[in-house]
C-alpha positions in Angstrom: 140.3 129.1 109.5 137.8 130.2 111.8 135.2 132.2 110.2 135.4 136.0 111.1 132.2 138.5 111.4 130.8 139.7 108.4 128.9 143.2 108.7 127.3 144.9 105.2 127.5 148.5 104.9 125.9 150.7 102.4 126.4 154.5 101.3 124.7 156.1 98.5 127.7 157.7 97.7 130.0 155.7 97.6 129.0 152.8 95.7 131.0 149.9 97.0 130.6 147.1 99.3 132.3 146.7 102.1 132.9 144.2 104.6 135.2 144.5 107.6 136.0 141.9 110.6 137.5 142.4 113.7 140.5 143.2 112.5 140.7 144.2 108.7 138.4 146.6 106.5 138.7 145.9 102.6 136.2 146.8 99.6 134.9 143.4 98.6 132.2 144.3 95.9 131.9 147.5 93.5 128.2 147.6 94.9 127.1 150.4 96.7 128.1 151.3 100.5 128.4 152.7 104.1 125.2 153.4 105.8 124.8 150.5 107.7 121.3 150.1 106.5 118.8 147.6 107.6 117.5 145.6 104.7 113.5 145.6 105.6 112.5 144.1 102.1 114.1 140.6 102.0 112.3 138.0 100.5 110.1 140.4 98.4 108.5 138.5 95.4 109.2 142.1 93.2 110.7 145.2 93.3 108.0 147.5 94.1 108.2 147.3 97.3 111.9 148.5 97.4 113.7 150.8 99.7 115.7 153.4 97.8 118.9 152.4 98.6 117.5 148.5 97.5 116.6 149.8 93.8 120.1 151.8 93.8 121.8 148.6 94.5 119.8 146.3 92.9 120.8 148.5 89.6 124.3 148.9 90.5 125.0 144.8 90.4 122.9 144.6 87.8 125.5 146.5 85.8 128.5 144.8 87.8 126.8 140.8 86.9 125.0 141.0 83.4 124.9 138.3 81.0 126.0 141.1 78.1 129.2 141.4 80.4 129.7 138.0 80.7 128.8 138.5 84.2 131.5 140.9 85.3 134.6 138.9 83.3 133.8 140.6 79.7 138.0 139.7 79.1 138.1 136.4 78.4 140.7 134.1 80.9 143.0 133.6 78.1 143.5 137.2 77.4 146.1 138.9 79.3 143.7 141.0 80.4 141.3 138.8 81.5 140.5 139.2 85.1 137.7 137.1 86.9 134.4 138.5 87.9 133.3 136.8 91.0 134.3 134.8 93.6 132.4 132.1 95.2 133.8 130.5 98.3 134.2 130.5 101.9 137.8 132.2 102.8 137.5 135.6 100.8 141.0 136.5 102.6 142.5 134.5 99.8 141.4 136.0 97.0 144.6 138.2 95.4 144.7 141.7 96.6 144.5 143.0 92.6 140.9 141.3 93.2 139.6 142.7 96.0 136.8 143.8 94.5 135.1 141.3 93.4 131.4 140.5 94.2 131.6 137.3 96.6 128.7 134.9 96.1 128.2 134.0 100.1 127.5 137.1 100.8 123.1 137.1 101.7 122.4 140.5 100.7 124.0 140.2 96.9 122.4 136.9 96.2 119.0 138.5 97.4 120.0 141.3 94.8 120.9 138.3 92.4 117.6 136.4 93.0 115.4 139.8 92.4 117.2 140.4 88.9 116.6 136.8 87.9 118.9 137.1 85.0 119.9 133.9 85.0 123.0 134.3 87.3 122.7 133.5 91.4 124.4 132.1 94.1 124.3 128.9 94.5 122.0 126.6 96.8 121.7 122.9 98.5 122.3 120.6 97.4 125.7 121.4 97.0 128.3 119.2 95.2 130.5 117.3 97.5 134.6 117.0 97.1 135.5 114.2 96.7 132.3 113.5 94.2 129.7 110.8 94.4 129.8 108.5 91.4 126.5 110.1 90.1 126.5 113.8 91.1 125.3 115.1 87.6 129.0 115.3 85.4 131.3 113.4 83.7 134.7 114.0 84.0 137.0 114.4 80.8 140.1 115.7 81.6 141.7 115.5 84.9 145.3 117.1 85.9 146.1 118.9 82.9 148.6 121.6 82.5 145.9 123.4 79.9 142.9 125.4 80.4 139.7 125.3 78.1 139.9 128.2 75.3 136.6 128.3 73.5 134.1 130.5 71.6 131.5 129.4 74.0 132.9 130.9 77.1 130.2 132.3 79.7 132.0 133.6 82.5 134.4 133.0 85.2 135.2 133.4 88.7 137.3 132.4 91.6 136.7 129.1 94.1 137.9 126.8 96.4 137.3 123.9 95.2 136.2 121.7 92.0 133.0 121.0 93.6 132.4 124.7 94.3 132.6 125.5 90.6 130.0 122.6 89.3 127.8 124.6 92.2 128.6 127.8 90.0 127.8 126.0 86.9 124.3 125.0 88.3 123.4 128.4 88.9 124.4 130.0 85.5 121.6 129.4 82.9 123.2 127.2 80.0 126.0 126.3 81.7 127.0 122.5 80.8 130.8 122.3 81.5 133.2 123.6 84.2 137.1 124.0 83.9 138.9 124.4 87.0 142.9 125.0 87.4 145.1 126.5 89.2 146.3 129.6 87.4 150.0 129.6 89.2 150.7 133.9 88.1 152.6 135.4 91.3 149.0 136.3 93.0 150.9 136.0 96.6 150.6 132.1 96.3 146.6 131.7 96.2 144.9 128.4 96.8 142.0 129.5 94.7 140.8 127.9 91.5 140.4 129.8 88.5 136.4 128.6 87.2 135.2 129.4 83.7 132.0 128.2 82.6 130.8 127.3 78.9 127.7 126.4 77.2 129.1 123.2 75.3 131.1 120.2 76.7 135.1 120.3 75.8 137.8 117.4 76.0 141.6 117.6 76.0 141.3 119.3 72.0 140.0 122.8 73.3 142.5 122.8 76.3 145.0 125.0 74.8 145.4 127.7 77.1 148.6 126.9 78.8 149.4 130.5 80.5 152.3 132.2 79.1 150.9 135.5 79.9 153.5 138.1 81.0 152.4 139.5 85.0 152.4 142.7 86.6 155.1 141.3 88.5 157.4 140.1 85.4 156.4 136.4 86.0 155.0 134.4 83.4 151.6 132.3 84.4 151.6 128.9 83.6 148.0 126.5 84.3 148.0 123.0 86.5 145.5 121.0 88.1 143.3 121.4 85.4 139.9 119.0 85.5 137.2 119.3 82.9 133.4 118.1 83.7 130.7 118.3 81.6 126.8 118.0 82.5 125.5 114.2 82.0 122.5 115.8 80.1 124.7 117.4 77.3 126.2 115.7 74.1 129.9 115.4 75.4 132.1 113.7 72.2 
């Protein structure tokens, strides 16, 4: 797909982010919005030399991204309820209507915001992970193709992708992250090629992966999980 033009707007009233292309204008990010403000601060090593409309954002996705809040996906994926708090990925015209708002991790001016917070939550950078994977790219894989998602205590956070390698990117970036699971969560969302990725702070095999959907849609469908790989970082104690 080619890639369309990206423009960041900003409005102190509003407090969304919006980003439009040539031919559609959808809320991507519960930010802040419409002003079409110049961001003169970039690369600032702190925040006193802010712009007010900076600060204002800078404490609007710190509220959004916390690690309190499980950065933005407080509802665990196994709940009903759950719903994912970020997407990372190149093609946010696949990402579910019902999540249009989600904070998308390619976007420059959020991951400056991220990088200023330093909460231990950013957007990934090079080196990236490479699909298919290298035989030494930092995890071991434990479960491949499974038609069950991790369900553990030690859940971090999760998001949306497009690919495997995409997630272990996410999982590089999240402090204490040591294992990924990524599936497809097939749940009547229009057909989305996305991957659902939840991060956790200990390394699971095939015992934790219990989730197998079952949850009742908005739609009347019931969700069901394949595709579903486990990895876990070389440097943890993965039994």
């Amino acid at each position: 797909m080619e890639r369309k033009a990206w423009f960041l707007f900003i409005n102190l009233s509003l407090t969304k982010v919006l980003y439009l292309s040539s031919t559609t204008m959808l809320s991507f990010s519960t930010l802040l919005v419409t002003v079409a403000t110049a961001i003169t601060v970039r690369g600032a090593a702190n925040t006193a030399g802010l712009s007010s409309t900076d600060a204002q954002a800078l404490a609007s996705i710190s509220s959004q991204l916390n690690e309190s809040n499980s950065f933005g996906a407080p509802i665990v994926p196994w709940d009903n309820n759950g719903t994912p708090g970020w997407y990372y990925g190149d093609s946010p015209d696949n990402v579910p209507d019902a999540f249009s708002d989600l904070p998308w991790l390619k976007d420059s001016y959020i991951c400056w915001l991220l990088s200023l917070l330093d909460a231990g939550f950013v957007c990934p950078t090079p080196p990236f992970h490479q699909s298919p994977p290298p035989s030494t790219d930092g995890y071991s894989q434990l479960f491949y193709n499974y038609t069950g998602a991790t369900q553990s205590p030690d859940y971090m956070t999760y998001g949306l992708v497009d690919t495997v390698a995409a997630c272990k990117d996410m999982c590089d970036s999240v402090t204490g992250c040591i294992f990924v699971n990524s599936y497809h969560d097939v749940n009547g969302k229009n057909g989305s090629p996305l991957l659902t990725c939840s991060l956790f702070t200990r390394c699971h095999t095939l015992v934790d992966a219990v989730n197998r959907g079952g949850q009742t849609q908005a739609d009347g469908t019931i969700d069901f999980i394949t595709n579903s790989d486990g990895y876990c970082a070389q440097t943890c104690s993965c039994a």
